[in-house]
C-alpha positions as CSV (number, residue, x, y, z in Angstrom):
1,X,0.0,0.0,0.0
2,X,1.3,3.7,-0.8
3,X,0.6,4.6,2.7
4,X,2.8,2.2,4.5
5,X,6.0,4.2,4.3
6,X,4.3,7.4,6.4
7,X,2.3,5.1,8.8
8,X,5.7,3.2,9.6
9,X,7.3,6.5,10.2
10,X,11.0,5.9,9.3
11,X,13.5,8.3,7.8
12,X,14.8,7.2,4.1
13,X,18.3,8.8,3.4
14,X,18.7,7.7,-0.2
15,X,16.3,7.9,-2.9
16,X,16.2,6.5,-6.6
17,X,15.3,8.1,-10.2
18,X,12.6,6.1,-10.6
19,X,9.7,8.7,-11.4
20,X,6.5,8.7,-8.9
21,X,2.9,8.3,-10.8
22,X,0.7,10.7,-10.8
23,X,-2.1,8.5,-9.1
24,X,0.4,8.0,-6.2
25,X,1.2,11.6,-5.7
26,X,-2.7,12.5,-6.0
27,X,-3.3,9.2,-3.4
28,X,-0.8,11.1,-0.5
29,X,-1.7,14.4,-1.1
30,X,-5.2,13.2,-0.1
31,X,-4.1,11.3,2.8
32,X,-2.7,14.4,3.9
33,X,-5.7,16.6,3.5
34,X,-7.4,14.2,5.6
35,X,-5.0,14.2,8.6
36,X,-6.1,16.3,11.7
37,X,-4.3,20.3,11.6
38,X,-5.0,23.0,14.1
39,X,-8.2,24.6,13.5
40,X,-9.3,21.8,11.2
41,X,-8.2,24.0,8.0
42,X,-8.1,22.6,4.9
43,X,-6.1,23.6,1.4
């Protein structure tokens, strides 16, 4: 799952070329909107 990486909270110190789709960068950015922020404000 694309999410495992941020739920498993570990720091990655080297990265490949290998280009990210655009279905997975759309899939994070919404797992991001949907996390809790202070005053429940939303992009």
């Amino acid at each position: 799952m694309t999410e495992d990486p941020i739920l498993e909270r570990r720091g990655v110190r080297r990265y490949t070329a290998k280009d990210v789709e655009e279905k997975d960068v759309r899939k994070l950015l919404e797992a991001g909107m949907s996390a809790p922020s202070a005053g429940n404000e939303r992009p």
